[in-house]
CHARMM internal coordinates of N, CA and C (Angstrom, degrees):
IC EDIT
DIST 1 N 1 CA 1.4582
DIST 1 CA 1 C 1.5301
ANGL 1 N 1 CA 1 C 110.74
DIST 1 C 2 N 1.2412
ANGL 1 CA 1 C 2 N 111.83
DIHE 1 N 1 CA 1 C 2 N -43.16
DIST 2 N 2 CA 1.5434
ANGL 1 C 2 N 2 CA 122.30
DIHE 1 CA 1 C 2 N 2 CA -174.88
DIST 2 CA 2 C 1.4311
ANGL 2 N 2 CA 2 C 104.09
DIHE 1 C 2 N 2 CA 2 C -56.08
DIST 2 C 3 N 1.2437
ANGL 2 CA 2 C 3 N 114.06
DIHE 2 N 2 CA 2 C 3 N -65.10
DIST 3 N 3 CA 1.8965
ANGL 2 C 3 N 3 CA 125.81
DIHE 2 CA 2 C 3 N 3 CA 174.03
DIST 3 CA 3 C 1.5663
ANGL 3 N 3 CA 3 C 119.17
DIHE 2 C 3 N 3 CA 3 C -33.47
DIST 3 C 4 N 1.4614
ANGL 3 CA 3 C 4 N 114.76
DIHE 3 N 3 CA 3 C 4 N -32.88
DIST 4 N 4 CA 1.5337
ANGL 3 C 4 N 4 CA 126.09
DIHE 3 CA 3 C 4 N 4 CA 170.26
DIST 4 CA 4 C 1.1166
ANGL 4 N 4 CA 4 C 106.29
DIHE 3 C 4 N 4 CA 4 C -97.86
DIST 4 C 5 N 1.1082
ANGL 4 CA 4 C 5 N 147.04
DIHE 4 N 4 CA 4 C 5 N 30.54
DIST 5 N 5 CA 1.3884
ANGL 4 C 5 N 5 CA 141.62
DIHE 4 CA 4 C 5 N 5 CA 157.33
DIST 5 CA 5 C 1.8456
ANGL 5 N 5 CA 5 C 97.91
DIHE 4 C 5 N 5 CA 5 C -125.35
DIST 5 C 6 N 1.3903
ANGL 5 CA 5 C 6 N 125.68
DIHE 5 N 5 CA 5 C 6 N -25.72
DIST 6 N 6 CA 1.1107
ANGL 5 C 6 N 6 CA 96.29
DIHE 5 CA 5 C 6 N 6 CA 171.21
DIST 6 CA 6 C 1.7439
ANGL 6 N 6 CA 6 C 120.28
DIHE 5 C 6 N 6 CA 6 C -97.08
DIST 6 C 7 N 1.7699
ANGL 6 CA 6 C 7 N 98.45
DIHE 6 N 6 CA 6 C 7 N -13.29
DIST 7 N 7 CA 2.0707
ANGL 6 C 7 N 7 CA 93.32
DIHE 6 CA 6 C 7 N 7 CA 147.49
DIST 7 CA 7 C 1.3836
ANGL 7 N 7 CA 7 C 104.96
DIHE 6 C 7 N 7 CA 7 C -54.24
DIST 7 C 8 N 0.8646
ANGL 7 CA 7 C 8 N 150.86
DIHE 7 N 7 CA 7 C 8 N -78.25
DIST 8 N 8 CA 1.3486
ANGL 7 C 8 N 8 CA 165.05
DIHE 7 CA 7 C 8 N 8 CA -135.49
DIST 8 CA 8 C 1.6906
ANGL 8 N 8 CA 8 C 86.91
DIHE 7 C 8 N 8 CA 8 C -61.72
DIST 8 C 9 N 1.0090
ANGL 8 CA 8 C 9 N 114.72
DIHE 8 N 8 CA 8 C 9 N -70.89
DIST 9 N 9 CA 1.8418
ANGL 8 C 9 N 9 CA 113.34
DIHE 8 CA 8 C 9 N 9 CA 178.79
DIST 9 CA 9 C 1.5836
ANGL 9 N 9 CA 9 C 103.81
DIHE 8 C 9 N 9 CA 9 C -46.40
DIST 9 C 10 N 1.1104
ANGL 9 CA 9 C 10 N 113.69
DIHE 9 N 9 CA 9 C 10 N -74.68
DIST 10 N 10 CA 1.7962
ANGL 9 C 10 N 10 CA 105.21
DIHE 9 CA 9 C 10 N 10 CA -179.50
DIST 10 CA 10 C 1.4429
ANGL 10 N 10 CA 10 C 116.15
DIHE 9 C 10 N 10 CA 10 C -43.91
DIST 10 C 11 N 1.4522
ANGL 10 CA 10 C 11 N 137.27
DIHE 10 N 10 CA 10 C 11 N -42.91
DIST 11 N 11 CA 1.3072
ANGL 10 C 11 N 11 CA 126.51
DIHE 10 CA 10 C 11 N 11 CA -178.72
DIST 11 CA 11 C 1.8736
ANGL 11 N 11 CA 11 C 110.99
DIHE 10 C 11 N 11 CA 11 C -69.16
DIST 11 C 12 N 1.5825
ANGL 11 CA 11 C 12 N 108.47
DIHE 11 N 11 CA 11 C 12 N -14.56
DIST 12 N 12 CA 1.0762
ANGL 11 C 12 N 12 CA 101.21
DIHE 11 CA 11 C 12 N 12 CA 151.83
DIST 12 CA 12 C 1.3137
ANGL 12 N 12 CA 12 C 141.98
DIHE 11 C 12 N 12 CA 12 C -73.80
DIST 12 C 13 N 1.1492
ANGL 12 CA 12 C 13 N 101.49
DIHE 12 N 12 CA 12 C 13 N -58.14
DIST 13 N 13 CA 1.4122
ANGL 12 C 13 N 13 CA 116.54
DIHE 12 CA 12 C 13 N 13 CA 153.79
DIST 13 CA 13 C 1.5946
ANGL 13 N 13 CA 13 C 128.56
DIHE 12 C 13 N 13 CA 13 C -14.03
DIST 13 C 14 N 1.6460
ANGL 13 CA 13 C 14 N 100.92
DIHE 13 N 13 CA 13 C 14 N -77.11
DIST 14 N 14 CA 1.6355
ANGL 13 C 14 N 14 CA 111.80
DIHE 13 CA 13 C 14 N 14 CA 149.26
DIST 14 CA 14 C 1.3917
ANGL 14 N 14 CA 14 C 140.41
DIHE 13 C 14 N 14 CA 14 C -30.65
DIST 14 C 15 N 1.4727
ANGL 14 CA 14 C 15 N 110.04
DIHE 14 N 14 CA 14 C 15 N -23.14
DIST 15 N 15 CA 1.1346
ANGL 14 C 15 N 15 CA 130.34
DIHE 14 CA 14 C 15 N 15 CA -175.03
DIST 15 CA 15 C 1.7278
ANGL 15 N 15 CA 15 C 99.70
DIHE 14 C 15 N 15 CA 15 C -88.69
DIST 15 C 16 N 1.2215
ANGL 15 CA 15 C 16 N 107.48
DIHE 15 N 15 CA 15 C 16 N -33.49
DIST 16 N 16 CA 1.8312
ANGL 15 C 16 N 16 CA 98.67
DIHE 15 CA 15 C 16 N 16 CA -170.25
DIST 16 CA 16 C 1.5322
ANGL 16 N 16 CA 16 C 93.28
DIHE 15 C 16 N 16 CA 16 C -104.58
DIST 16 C 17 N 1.2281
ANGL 16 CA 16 C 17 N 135.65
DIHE 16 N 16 CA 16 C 17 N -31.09
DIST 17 N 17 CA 1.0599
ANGL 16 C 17 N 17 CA 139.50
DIHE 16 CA 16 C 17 N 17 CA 174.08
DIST 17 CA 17 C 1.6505
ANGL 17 N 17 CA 17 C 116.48
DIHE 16 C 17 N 17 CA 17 C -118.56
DIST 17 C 18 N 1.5044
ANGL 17 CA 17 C 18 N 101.69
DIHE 17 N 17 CA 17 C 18 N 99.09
DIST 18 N 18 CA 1.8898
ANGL 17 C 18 N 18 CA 122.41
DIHE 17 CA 17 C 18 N 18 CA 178.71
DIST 18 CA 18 C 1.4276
ANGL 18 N 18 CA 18 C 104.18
DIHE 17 C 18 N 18 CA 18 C -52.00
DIST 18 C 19 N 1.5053
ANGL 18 CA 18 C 19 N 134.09
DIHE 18 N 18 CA 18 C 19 N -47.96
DIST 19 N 19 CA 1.0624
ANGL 18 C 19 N 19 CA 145.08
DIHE 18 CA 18 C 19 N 19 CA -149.57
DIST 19 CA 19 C 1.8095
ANGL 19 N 19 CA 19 C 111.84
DIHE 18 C 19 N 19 CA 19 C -74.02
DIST 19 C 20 N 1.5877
ANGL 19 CA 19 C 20 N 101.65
DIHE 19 N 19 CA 19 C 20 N -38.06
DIST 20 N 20 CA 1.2980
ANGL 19 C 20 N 20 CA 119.55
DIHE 19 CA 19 C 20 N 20 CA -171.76
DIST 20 CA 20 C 1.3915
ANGL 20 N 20 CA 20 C 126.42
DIHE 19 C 20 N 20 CA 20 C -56.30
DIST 20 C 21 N 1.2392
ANGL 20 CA 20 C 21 N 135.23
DIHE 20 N 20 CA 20 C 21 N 88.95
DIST 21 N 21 CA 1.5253
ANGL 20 C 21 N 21 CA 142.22
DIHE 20 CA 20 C 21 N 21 CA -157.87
DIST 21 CA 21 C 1.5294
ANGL 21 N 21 CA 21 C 109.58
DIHE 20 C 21 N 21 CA 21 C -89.97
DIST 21 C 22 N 1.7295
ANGL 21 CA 21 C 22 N 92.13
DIHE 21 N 21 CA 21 C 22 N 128.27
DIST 22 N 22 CA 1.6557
ANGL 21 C 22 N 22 CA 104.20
DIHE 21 CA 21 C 22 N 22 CA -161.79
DIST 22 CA 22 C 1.5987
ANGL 22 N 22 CA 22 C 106.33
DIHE 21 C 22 N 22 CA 22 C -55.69
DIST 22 C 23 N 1.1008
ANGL 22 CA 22 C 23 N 120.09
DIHE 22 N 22 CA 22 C 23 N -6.13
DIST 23 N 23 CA 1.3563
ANGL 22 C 23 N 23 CA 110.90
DIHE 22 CA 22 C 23 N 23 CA -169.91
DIST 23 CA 23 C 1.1510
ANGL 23 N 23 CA 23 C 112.51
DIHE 22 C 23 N 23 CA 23 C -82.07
DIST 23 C 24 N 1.2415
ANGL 23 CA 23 C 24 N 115.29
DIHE 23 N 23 CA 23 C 24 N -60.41
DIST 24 N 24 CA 1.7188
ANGL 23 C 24 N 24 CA 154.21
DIHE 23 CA 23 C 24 N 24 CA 157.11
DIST 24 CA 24 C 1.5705
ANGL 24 N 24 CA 24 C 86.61
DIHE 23 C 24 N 24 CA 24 C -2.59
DIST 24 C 25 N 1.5389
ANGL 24 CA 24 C 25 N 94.05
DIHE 24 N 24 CA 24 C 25 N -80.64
DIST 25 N 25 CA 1.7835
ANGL 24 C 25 N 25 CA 113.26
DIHE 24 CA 24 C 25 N 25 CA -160.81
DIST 25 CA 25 C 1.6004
ANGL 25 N 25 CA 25 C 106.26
DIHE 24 C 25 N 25 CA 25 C -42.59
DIST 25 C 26 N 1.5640
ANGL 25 CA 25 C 26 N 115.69
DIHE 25 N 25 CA 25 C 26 N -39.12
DIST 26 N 26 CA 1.5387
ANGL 25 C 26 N 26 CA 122.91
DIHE 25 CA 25 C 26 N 26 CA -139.92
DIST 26 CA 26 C 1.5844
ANGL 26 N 26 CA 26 C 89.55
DIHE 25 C 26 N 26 CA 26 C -87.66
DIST 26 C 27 N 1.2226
ANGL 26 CA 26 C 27 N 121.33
DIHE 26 N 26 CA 26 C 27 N 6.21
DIST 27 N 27 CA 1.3266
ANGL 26 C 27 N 27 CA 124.73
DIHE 26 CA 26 C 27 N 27 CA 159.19
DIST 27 CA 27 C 1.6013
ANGL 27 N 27 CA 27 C 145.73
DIHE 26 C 27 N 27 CA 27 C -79.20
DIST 27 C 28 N 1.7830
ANGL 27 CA 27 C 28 N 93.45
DIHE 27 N 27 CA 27 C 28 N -18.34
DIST 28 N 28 CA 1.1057
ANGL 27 C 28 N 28 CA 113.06
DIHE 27 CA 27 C 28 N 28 CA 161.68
DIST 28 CA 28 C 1.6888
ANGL 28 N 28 CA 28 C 129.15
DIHE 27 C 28 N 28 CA 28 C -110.91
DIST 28 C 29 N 1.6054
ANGL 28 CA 28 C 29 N 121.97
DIHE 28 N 28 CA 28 C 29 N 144.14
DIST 29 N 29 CA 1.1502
ANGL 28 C 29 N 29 CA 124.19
DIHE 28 CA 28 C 29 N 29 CA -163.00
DIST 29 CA 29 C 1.9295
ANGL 29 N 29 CA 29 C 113.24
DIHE 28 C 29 N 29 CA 29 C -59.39
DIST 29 C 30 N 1.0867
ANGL 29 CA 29 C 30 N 110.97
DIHE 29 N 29 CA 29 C 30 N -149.62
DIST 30 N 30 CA 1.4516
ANGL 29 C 30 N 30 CA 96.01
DIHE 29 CA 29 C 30 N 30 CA -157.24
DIST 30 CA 30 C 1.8713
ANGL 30 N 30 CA 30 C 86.54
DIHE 29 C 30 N 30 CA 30 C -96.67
DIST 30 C 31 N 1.4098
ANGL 30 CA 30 C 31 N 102.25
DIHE 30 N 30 CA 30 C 31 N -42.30
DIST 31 N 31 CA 1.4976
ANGL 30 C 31 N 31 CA 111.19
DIHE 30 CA 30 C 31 N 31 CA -168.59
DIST 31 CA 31 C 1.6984
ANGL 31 N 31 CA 31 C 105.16
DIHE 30 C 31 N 31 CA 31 C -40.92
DIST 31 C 32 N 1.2789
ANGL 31 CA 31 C 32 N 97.53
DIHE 31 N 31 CA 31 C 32 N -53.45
DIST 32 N 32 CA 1.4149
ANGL 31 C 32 N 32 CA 120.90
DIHE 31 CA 31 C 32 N 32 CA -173.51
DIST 32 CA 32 C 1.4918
ANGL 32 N 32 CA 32 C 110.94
DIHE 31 C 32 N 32 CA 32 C -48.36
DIST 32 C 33 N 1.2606
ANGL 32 CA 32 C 33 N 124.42
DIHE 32 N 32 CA 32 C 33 N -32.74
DIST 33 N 33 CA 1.3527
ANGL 32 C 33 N 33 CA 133.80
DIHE 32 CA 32 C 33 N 33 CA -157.93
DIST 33 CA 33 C 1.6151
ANGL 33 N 33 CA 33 C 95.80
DIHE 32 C 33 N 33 CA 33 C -112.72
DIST 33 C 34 N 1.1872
ANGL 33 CA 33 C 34 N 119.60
DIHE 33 N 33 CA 33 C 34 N -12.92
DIST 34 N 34 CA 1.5717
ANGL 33 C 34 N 34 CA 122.87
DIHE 33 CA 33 C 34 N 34 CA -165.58
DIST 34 CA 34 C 1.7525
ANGL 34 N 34 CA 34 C 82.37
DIHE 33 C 34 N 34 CA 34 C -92.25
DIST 34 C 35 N 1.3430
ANGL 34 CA 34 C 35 N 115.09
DIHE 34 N 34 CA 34 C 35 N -61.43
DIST 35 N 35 CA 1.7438
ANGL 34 C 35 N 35 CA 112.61
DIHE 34 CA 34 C 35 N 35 CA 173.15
DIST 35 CA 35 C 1.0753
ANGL 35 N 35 CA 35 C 126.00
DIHE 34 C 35 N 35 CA 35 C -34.19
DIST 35 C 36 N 1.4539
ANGL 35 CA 35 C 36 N 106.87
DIHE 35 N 35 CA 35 C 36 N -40.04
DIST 36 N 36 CA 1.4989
ANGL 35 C 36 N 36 CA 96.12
DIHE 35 CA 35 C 36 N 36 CA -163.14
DIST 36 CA 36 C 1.6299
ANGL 36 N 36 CA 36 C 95.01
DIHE 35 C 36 N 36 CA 36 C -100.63
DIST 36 C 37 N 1.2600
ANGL 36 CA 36 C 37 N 136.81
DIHE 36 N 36 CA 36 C 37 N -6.90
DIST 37 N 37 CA 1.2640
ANGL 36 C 37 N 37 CA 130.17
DIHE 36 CA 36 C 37 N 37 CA 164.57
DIST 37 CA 37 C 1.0420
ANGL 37 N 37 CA 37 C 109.72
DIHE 36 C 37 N 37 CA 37 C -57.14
DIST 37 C 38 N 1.7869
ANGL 37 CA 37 C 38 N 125.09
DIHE 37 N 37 CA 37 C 38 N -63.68
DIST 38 N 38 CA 1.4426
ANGL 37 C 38 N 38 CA 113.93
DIHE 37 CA 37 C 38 N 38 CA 169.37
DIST 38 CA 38 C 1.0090
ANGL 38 N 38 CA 38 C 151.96
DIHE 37 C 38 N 38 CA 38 C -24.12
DIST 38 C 39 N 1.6940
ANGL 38 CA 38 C 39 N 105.23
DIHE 38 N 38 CA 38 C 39 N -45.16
DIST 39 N 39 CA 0.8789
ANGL 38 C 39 N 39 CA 123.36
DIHE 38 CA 38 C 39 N 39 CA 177.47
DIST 39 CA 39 C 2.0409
ANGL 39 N 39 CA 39 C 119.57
DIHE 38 C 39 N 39 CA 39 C -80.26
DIST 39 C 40 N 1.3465
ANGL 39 CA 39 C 40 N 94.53
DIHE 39 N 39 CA 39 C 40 N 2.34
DIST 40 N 40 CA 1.4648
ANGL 39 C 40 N 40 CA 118.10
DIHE 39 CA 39 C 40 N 40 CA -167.27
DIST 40 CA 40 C 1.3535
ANGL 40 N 40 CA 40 C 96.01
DIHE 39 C 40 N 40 CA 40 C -67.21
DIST 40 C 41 N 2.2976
ANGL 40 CA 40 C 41 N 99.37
DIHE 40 N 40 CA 40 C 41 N -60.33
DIST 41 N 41 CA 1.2773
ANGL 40 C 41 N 41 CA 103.20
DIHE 40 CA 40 C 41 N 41 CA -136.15
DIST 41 CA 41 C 1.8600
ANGL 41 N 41 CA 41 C 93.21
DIHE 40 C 41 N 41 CA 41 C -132.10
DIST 41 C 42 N 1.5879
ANGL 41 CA 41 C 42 N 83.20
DIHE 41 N 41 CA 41 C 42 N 32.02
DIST 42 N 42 CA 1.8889
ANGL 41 C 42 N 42 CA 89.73
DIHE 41 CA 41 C 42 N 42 CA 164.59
DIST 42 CA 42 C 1.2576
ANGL 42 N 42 CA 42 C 117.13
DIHE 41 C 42 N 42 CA 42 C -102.57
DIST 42 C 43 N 1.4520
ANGL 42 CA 42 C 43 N 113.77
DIHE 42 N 42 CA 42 C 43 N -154.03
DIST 43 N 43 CA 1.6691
ANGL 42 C 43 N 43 CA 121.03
DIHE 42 CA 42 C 43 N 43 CA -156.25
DIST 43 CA 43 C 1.7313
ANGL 43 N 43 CA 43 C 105.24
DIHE 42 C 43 N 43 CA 43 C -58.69
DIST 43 C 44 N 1.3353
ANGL 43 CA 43 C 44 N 138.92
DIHE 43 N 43 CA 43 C 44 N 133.21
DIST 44 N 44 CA 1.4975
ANGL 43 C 44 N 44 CA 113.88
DIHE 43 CA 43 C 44 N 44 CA 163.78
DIST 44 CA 44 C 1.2970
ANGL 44 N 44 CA 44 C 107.90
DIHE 43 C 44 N 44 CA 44 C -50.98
DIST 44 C 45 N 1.3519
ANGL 44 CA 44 C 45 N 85.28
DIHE 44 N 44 CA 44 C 45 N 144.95
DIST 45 N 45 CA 2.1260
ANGL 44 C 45 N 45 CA 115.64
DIHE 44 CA 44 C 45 N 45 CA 151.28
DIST 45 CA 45 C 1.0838
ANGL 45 N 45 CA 45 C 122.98
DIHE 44 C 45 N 45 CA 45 C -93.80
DIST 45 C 46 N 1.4102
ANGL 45 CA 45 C 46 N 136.35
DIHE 45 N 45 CA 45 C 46 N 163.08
DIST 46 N 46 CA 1.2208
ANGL 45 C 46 N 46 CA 158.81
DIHE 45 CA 45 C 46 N 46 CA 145.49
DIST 46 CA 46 C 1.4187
ANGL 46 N 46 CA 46 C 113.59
DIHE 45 C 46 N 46 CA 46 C 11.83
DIST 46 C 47 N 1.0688
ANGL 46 CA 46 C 47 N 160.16
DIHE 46 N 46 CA 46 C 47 N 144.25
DIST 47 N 47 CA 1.2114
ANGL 46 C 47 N 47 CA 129.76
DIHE 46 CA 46 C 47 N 47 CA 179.56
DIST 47 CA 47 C 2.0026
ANGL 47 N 47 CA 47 C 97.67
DIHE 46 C 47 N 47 CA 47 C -99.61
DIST 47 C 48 N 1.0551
ANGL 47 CA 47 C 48 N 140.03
DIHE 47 N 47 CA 47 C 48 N 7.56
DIST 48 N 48 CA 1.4044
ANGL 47 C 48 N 48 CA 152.66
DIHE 47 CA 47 C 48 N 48 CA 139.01
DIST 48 CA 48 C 1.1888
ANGL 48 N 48 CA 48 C 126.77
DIHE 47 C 48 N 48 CA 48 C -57.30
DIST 48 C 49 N 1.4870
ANGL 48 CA 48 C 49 N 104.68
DIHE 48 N 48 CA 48 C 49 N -25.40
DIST 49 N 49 CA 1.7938
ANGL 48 C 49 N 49 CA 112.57
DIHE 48 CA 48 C 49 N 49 CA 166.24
DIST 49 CA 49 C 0.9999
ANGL 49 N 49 CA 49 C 112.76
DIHE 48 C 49 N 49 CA 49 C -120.69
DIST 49 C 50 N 1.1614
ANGL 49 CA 49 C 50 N 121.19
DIHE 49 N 49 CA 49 C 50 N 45.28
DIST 50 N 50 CA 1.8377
ANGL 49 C 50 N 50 CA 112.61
DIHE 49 CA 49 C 50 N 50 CA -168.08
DIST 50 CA 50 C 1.9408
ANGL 50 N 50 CA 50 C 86.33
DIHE 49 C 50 N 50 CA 50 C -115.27
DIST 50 C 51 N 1.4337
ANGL 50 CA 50 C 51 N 122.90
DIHE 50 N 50 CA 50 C 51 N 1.47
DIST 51 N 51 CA 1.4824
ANGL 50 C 51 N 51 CA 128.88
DIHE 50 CA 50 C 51 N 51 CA 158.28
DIST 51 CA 51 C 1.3672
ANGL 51 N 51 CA 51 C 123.71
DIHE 50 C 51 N 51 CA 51 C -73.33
DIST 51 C 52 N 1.2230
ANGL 51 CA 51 C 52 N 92.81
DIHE 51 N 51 CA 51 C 52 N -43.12
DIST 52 N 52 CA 1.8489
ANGL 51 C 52 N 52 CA 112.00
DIHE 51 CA 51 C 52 N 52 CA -164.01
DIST 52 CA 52 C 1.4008
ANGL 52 N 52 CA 52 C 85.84
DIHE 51 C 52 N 52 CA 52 C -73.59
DIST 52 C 53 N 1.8124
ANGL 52 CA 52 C 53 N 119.91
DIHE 52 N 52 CA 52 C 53 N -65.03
DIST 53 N 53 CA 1.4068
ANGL 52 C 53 N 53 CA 118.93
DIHE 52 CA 52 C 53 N 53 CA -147.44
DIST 53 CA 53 C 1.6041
ANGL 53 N 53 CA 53 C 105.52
DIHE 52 C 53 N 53 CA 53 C -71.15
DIST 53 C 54 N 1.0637
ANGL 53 CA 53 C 54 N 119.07
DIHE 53 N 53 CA 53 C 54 N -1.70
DIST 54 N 54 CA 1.7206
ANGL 53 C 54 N 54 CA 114.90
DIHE 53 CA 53 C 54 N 54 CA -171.62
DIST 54 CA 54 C 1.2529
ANGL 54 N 54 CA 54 C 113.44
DIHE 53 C 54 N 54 CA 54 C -123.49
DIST 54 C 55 N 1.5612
ANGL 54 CA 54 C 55 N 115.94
DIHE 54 N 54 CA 54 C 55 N 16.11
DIST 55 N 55 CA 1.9720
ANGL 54 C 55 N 55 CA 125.83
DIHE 54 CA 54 C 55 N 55 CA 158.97
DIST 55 CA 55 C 1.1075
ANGL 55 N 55 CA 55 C 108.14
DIHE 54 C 55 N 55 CA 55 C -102.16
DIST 55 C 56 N 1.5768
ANGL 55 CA 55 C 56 N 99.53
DIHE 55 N 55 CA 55 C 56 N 118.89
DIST 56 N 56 CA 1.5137
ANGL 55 C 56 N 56 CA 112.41
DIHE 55 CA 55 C 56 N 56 CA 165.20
DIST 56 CA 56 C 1.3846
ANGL 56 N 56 CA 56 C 115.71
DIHE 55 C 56 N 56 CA 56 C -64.04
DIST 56 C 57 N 1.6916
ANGL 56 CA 56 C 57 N 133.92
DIHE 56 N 56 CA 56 C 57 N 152.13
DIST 57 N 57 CA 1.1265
ANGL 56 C 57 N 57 CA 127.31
DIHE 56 CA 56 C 57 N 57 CA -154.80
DIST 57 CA 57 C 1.9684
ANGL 57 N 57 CA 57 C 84.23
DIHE 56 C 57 N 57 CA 57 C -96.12
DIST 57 C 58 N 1.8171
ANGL 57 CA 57 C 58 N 96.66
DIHE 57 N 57 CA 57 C 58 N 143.95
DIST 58 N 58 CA 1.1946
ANGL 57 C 58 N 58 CA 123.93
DIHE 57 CA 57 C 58 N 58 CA 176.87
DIST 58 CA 58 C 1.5514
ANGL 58 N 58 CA 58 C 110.19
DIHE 57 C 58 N 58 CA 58 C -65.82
DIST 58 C 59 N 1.6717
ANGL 58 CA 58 C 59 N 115.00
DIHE 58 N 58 CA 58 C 59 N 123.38
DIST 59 N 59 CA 1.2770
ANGL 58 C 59 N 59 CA 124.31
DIHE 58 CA 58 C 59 N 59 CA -172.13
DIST 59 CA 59 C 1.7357
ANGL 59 N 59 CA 59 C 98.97
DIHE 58 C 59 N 59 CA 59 C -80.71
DIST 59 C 60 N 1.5613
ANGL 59 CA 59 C 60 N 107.10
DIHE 59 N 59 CA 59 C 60 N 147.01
DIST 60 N 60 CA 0.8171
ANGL 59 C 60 N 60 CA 111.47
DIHE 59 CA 59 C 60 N 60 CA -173.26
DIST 60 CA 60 C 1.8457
ANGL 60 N 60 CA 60 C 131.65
DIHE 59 C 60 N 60 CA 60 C -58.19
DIST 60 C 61 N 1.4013
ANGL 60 CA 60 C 61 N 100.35
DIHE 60 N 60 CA 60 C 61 N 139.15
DIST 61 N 61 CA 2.0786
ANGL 60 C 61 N 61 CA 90.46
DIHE 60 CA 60 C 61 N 61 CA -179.21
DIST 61 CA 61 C 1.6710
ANGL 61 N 61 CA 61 C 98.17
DIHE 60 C 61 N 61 CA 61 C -44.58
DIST 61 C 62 N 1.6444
ANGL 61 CA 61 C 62 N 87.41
DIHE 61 N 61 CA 61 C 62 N 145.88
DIST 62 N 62 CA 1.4436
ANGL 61 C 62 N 62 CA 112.14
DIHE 61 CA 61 C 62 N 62 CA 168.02
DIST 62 CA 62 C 1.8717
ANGL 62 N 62 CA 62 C 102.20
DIHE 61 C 62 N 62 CA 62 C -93.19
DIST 62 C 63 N 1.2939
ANGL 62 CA 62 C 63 N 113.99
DIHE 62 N 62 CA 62 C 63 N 121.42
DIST 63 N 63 CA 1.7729
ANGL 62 C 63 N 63 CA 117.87
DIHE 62 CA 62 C 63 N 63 CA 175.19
DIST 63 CA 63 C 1.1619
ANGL 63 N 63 CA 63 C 100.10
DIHE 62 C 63 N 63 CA 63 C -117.40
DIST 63 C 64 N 1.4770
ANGL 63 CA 63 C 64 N 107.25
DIHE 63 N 63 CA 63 C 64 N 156.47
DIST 64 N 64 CA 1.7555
ANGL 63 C 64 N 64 CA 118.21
DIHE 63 CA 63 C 64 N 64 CA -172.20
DIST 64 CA 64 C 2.0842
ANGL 64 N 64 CA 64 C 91.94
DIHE 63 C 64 N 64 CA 64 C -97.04
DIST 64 C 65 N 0.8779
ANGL 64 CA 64 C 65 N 102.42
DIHE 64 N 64 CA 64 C 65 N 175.09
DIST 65 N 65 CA 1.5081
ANGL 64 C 65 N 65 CA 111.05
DIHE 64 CA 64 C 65 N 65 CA -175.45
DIST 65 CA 65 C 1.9063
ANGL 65 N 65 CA 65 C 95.47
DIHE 64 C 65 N 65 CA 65 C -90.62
DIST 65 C 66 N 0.8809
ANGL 65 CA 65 C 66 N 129.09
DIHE 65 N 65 CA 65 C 66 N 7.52
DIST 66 N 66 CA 1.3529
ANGL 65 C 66 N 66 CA 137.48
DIHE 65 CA 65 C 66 N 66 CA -172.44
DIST 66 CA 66 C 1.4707
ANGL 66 N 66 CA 66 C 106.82
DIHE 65 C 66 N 66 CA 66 C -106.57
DIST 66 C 67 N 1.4037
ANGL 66 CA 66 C 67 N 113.97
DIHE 66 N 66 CA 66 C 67 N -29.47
DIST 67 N 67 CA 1.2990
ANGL 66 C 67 N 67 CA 120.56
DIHE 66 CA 66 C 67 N 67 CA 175.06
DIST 67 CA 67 C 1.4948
ANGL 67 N 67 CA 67 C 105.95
DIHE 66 C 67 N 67 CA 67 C -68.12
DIST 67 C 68 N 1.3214
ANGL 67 CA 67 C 68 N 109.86
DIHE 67 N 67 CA 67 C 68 N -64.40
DIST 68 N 68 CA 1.3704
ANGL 67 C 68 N 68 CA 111.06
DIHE 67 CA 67 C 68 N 68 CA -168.37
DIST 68 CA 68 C 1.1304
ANGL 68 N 68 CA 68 C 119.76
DIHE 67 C 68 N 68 CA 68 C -65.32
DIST 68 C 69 N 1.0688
ANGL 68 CA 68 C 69 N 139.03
DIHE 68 N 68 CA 68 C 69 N -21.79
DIST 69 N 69 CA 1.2105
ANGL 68 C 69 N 69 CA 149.66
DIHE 68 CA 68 C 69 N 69 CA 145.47
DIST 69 CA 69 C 1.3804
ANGL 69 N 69 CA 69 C 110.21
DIHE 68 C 69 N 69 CA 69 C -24.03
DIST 69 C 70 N 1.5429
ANGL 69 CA 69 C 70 N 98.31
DIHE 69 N 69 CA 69 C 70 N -74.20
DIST 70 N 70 CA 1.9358
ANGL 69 C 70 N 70 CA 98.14
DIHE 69 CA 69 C 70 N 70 CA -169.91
DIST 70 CA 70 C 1.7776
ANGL 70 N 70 CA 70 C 109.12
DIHE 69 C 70 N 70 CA 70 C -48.85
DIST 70 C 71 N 1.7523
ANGL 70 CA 70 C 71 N 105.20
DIHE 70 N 70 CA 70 C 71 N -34.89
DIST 71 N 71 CA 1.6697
ANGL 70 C 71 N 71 CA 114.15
DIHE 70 CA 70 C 71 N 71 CA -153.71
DIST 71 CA 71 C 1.4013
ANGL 71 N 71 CA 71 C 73.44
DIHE 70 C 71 N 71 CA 71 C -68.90
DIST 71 C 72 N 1.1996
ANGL 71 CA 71 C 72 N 143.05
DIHE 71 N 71 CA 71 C 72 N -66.25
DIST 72 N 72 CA 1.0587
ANGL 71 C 72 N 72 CA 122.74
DIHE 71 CA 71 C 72 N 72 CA -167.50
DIST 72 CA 72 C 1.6727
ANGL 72 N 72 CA 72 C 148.19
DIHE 71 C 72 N 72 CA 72 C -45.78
DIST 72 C 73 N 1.0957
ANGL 72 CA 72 C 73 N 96.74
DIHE 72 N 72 CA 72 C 73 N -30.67
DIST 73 N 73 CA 1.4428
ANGL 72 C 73 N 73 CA 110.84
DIHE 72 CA 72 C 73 N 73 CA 172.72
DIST 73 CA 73 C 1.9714
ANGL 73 N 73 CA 73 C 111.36
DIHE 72 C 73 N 73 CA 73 C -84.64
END
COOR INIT
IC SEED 1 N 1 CA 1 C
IC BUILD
């Protein structure tokens, strides 16, 4: 059930934002995608923040356990 409600958020999403690639999105949890919808298809902003307010925040780097290793030593 959870999985169709967060398609259901991305095809929204997509809808206010053309650019937004289902893959991209399917990386973030539902909350995450429920925020930034809001923020999609709420009051305008500034037209100076209309960058800031419409990037979803970048999921964290993926590191191999081989990396950290070396940083460590």
């Amino acid at each position: 059930m959870q999985e169709n409600n967060k398609r259901q958020l991305i095809e929204q999403i997509r809808q206010h934002n053309t650019t937004a690639e289902e893959q991209y999105l399917m990386q973030f949890d539902e909350a995450s995608l429920q925020q930034y919808l809001d923020r999609l298809i709420g009051a305008p902003v500034a037209r100076n923040q209309v960058k800031k307010s419409r990037r979803l925040p970048q999921p964290a780097p993926q590191t191999r356990q081989g990396d950290a290793l070396r940083k460590a030593s």
